[in-house]
N, C-alpha and C positions, 0 to 999 in steps of 0.2 A: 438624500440617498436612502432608499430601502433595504430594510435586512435582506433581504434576499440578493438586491444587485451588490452588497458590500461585500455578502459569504462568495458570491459568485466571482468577483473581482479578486479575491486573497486567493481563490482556488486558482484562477489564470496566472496572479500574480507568480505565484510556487511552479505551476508548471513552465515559466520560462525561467525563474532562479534555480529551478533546477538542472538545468543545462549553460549556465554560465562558467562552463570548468573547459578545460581542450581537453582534444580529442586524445593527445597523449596522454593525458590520466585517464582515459576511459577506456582505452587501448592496453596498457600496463596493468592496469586492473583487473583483466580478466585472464593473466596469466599463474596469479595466483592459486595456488592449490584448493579446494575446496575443505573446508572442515568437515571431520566428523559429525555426525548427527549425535548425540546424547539422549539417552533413555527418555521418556517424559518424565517418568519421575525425578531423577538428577536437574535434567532442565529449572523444572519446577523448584526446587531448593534454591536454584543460584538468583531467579529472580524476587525471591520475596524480600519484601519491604515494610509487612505488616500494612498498607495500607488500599485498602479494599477497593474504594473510586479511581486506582491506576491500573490501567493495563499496562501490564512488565512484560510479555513473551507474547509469541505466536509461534505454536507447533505444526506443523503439515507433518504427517508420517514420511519417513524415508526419503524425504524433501530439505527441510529445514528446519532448524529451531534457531529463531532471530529474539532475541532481548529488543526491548519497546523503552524509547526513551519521551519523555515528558517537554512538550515545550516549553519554554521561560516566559513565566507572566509578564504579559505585553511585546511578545515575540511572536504571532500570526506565523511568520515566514520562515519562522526556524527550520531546517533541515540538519540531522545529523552528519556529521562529518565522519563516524567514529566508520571502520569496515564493519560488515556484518550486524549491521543497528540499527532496526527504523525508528520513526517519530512518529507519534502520536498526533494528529491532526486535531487540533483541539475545538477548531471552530465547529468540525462536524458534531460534536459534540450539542450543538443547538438543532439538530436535524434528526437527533434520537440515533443516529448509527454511528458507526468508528471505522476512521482513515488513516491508514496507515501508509506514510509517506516515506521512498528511499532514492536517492541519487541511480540512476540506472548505471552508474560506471564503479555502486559500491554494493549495499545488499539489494537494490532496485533491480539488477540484473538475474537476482534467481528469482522472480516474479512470472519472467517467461517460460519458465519450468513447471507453473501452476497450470494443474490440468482439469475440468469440469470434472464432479464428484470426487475432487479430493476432500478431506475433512480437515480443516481451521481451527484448532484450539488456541482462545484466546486465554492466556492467563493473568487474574491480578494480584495485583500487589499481598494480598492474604492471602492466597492461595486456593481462590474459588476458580473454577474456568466456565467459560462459556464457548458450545460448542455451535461451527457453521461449516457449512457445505458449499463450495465452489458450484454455482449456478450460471454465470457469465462469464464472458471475456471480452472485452471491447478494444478494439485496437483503432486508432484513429490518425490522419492526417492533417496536420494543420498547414490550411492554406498560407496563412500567414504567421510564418512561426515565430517570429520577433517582434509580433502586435499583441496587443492585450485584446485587441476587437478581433481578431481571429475566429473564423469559421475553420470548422474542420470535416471533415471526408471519414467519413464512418465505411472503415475498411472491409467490413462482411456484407453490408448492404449496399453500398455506394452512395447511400444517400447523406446531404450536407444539413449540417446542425451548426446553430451558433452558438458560442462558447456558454451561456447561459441554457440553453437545451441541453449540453454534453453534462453540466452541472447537475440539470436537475435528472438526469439519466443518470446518472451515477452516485448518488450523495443522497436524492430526495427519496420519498416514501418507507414501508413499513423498515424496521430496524435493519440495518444488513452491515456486513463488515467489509471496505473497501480497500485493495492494495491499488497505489499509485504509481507509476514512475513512468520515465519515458522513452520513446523509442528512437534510436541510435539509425540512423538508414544512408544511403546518399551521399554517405558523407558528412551528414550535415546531420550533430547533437542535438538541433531542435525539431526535427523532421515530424516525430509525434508524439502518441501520449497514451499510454498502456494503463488501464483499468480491470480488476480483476475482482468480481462478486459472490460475495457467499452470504448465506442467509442463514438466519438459526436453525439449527437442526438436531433433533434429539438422539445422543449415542445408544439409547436401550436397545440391546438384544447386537449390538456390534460383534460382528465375528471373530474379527482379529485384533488382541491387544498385546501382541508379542511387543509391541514396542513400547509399551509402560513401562517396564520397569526392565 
């Protein structure tokens, strides 16, 4: 088996463990109230850890501020349960970029509230960030939603990709920051599979930092 079809396998794997919950928790779940948004800099205090090599948060201005949880060594599949928490895709971690993974019936659901040219502050564990800009959004259909060999229907273009195309559409090339979760439709929890792309982007000469502090 080659690294590429293994990474590509854990990534299909996660996008059907991700939908293995009913539809009543994902329906109940979005009756909850929305938090508060927290200054960047507050945010920024609550996830340090002192340790540099983790991503702790992701900020979107006037969107969201989600704390970043770390997968357990020799846990690929892990998914946070916690509300309001992604995970850390660790495996992307081998591809030079970072995947952040969420239940779409917990923080996975404000994902579709991400709008192109928003700005992505990742922060880590020390307290360095790196900043990216929302440049995609891929929405897709999977034909086969309960197969691992699933082809999927790329929702903007119509055109069909195999689950290894969708992989390396979204996960491969120069460094970029991936939000994961899935799409809710029909009825049917496994219907698709929401991707949302930002690439590094430098804040100098940023207009508006009313929301720092």
């Amino acid at each position: 088996m080659t690294k590429r079809y293994l990474q590509s396998s854990i990534f299909i794997f996660f996008i059907l463990l991700c939908l293995a919950f009913s539809t009543y928790s994902a329906q109940a779940a979005t009756l909850a109230a929305p938090p508060q948004i927290p200054s960047f800099f507050s945010f920024e205090k609550s996830v340090f850890n002192g340790m540099a090599s983790q991503v702790r948060g992701v900020y979107i201005p006037d969107l969201f501020a989600l704390p970043i949880e770390q997968q357990p060594a020799g846990s690929p599949l892990f998914v946070s349960q916690q509300p309001g928490v992604l995970t850390d895709f660790k495996s992307i971690h081998n591809e030079g970029s970072v995947g952040l993974l969420a239940h779409n019936y917990l923080a996975g659901r404000d994902f579709a509230s991400i709008r192109p040219n928003q700005e992505a502050i990742l922060i880590y564990g020390d307290g360095h960030v790196e900043n990216f800009i929302v440049t995609r959004i891929y929405r897709f259909q999977a034909l086969s939603p309960n197969s691992t060999k699933s082809d999927f229907i790329d929702l903007e273009t119509g055109a069909k990709l195999s689950s290894d195309q969708v992989y390396a559409k979204v996960y491969t090339g120069p460094r970029h920051l991936t939000f994961q979760t899935c799409i809710y439709q029909q009825k049917d929890p496994s219907w698709g599979r929401l991707f949302v792309i930002a690439e590094p982007y430098n804040p100098i000469g940023r207009a508006n930092m009313s929301w720092y502090r």
